[in-house]
C-alpha atoms as a printed R data frame, in Angstrom:
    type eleno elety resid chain resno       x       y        z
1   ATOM     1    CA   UNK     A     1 105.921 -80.946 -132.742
2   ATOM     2    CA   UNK     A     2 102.385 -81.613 -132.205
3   ATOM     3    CA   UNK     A     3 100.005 -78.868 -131.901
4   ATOM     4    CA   UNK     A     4  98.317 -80.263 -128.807
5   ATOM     5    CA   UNK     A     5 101.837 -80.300 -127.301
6   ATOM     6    CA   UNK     A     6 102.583 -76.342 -127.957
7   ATOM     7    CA   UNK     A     7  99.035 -75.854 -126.359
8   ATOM     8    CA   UNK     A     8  99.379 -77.482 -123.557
9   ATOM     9    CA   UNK     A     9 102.928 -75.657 -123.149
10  ATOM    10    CA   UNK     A    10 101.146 -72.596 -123.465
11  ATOM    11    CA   UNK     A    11  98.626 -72.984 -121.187
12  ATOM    12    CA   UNK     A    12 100.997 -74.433 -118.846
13  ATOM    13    CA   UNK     A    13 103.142 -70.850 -118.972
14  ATOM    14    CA   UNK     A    14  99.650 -69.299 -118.665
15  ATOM    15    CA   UNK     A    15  98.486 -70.742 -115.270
16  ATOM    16    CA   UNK     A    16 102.505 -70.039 -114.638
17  ATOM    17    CA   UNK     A    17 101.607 -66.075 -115.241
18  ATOM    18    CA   UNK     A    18  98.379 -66.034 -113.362
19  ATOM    19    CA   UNK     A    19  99.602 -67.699 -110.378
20  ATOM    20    CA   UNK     A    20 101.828 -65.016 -109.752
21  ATOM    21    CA   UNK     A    21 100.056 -62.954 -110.411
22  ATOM    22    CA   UNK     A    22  97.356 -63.813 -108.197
23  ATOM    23    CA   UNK     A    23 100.493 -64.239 -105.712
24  ATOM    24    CA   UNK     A    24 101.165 -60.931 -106.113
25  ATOM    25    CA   UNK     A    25  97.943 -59.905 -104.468
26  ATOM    26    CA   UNK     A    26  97.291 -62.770 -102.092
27  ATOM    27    CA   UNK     A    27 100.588 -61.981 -100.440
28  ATOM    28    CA   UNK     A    28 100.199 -59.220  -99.442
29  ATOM    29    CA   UNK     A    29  97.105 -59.311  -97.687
30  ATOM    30    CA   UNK     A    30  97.619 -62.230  -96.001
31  ATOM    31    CA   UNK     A    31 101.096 -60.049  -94.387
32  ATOM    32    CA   UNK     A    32  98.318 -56.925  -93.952
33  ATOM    33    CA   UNK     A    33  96.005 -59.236  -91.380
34  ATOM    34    CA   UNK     A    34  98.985 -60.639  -89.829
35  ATOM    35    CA   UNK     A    35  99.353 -57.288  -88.958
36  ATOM    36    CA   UNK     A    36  96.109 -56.236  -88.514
37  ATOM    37    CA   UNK     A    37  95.861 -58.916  -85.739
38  ATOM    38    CA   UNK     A    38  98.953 -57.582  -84.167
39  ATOM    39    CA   UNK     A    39  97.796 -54.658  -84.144
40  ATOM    40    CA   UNK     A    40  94.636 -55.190  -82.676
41  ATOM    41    CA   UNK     A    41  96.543 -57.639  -79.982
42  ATOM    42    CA   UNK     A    42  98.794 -54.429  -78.501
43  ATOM    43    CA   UNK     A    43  95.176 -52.338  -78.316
44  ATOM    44    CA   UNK     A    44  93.964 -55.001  -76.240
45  ATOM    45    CA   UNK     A    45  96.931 -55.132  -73.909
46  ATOM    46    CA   UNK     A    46  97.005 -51.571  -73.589
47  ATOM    47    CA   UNK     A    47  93.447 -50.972  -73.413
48  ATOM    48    CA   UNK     A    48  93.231 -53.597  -70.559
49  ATOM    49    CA   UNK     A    49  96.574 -52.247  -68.827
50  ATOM    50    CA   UNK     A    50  95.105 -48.795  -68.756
51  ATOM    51    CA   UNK     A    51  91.336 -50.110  -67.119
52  ATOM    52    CA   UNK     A    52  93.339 -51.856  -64.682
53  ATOM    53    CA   UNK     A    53  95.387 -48.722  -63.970
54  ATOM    54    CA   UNK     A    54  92.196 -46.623  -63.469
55  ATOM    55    CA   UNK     A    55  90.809 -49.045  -61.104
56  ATOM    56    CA   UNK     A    56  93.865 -49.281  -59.213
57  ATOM    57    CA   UNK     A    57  94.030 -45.698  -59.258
58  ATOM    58    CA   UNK     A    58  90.489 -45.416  -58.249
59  ATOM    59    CA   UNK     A    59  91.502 -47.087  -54.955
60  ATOM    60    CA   UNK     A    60  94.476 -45.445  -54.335
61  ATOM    61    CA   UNK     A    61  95.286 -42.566  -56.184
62  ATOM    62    CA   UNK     A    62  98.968 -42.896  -54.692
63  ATOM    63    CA   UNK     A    63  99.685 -45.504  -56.616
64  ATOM    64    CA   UNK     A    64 101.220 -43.655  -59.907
65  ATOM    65    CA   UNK     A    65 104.411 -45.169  -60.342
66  ATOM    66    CA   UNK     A    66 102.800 -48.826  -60.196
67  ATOM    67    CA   UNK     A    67 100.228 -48.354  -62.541
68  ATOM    68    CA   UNK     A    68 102.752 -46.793  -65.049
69  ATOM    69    CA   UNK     A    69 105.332 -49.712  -65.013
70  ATOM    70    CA   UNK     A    70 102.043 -52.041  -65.307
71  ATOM    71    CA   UNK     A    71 100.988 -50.070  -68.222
72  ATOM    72    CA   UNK     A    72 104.817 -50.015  -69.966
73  ATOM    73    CA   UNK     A    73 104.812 -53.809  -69.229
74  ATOM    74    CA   UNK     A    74 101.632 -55.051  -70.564
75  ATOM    75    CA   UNK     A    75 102.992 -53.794  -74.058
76  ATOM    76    CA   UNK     A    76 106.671 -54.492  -73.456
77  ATOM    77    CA   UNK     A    77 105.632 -58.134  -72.906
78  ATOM    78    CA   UNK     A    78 102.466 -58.593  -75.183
79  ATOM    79    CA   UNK     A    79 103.258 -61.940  -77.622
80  ATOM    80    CA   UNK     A    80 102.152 -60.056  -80.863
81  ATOM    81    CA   UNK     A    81 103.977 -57.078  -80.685
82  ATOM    82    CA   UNK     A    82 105.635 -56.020  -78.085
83  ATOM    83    CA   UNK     A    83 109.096 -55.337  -80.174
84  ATOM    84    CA   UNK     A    84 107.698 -53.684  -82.952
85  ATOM    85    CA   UNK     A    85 106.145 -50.757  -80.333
86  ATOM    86    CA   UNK     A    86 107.351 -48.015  -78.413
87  ATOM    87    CA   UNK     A    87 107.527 -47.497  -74.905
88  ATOM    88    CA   UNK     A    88 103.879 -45.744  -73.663
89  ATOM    89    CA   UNK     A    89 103.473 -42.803  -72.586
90  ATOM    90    CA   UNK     A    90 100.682 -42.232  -69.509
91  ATOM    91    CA   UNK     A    91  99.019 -38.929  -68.854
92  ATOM    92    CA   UNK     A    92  96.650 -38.648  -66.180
93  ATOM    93    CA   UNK     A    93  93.726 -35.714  -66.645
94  ATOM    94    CA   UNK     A    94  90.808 -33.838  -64.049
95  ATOM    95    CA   UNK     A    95  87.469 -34.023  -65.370
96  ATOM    96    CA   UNK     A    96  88.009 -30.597  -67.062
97  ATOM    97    CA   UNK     A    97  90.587 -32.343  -69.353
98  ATOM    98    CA   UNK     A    98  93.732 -30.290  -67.334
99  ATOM    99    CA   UNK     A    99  96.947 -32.732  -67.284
100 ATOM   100    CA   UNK     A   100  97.431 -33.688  -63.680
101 ATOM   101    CA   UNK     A   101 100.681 -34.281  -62.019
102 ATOM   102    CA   UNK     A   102 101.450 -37.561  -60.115
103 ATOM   103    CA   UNK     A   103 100.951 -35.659  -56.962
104 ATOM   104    CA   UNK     A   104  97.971 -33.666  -58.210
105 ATOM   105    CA   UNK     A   105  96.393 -36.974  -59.148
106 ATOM   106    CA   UNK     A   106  97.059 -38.546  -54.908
107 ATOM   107    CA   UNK     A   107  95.848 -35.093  -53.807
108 ATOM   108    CA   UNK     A   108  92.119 -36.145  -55.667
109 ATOM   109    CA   UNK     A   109  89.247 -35.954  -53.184
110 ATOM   110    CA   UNK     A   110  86.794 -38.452  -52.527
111 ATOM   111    CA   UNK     A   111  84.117 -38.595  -55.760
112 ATOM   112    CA   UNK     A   112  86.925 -36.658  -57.847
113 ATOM   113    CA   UNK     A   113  86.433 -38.420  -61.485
114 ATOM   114    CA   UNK     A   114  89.848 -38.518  -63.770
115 ATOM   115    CA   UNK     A   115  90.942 -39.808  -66.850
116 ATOM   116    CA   UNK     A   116  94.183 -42.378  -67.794
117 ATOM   117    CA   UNK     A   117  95.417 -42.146  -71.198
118 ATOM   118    CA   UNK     A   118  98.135 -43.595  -72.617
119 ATOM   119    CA   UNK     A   119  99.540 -44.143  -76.007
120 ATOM   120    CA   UNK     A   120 102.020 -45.611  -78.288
121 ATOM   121    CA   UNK     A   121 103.401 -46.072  -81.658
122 ATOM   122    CA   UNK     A   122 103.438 -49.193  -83.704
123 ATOM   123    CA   UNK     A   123 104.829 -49.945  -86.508
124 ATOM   124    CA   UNK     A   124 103.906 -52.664  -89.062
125 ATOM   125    CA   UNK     A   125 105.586 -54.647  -91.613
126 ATOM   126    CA   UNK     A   126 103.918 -55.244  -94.742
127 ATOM   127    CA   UNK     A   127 106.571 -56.613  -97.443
128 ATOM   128    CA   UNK     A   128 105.596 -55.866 -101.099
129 ATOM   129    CA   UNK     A   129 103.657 -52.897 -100.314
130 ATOM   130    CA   UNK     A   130 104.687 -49.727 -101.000
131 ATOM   131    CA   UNK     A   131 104.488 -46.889  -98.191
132 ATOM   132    CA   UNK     A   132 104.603 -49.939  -95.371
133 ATOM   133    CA   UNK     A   133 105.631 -49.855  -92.174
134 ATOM   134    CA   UNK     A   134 104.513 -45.936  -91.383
135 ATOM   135    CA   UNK     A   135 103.864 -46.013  -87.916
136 ATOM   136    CA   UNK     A   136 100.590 -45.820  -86.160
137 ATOM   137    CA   UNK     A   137  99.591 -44.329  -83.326
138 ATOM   138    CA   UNK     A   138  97.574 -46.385  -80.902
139 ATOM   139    CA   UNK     A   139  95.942 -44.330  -77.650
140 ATOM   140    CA   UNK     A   140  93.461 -45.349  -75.096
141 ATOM   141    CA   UNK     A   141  91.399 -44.034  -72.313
142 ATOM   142    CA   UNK     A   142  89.620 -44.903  -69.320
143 ATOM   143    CA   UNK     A   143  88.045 -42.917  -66.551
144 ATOM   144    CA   UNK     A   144  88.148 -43.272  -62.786
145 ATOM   145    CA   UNK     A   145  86.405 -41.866  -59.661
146 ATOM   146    CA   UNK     A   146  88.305 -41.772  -56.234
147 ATOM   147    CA   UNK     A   147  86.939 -43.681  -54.124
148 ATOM   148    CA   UNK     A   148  89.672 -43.995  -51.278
149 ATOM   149    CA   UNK     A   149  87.508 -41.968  -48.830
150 ATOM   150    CA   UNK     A   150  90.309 -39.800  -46.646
């Protein structure tokens, strides 16, 4: 054989060897901002569900049960995620950070501020990587003042 020909074979297995190599590292982070922007896509949802939830609670601090299935929906249903999540969970607070019940909450005076949190877990799949898919916690808040005057 000629000695260009065993040089070009080994360059050939060369680019071979640092293709996959280079694989090895490309693949990954293009699964890690897949993720990332699914991630990113259930805040959002939540973090909207939950300012619509204080406004609506704002106006009618009855309304509980309404803004909690909003809230559970808006991440059920999200396009980026919603199967890869847990169901939220939706606490409602005073201004001096006590938990309020649902009826505690309706019972709020006029000017009374509060706070809507909510949270849930996600869980991400990143292929190749090792320690992936440990879930993450996502939680969000947003503050309200009644303003249904009695």
């Amino acid at each position: 054989m000629c000695k260009s020909v065993r040089s070009r074979q080994s360059e050939s297995g060369q680019a071979t060897l640092e293709i996959l190599l280079a694989l090895l590292v490309l693949i990954p982070l293009f699964f890690g901002s897949v993720e990332l922007t699914r991630g990113v896509g259930i805040w959002l949802s939540l973090n909207s569900d939950v300012g619509v939830a204080a406004r609506t609670l704002s106006l009618d601090p009855s309304q509980w049960n309404w803004s909690v299935q909003l809230i559970q929906d808006g991440v059920k249903n999200n396009v980026l995620g919603g199967s890869s999540v847990t169901t939220p969970t939706v606490q409602a607070f005073n201004s001096a950070g006590t938990e309020l019940s649902s009826t505690q909450l309706a019972a709020l005076g006029f000017g009374e501020a509060f706070r809507i949190q909510a949270s849930t877990t996600y869980t991400p799949w990143l292929p190749l990587v090792s320690g992936g898919g440990v879930p993450v916690t996502i939680r969000v808040s947003h503050w309200g003042i009644v303003e249904k005057y009695p």
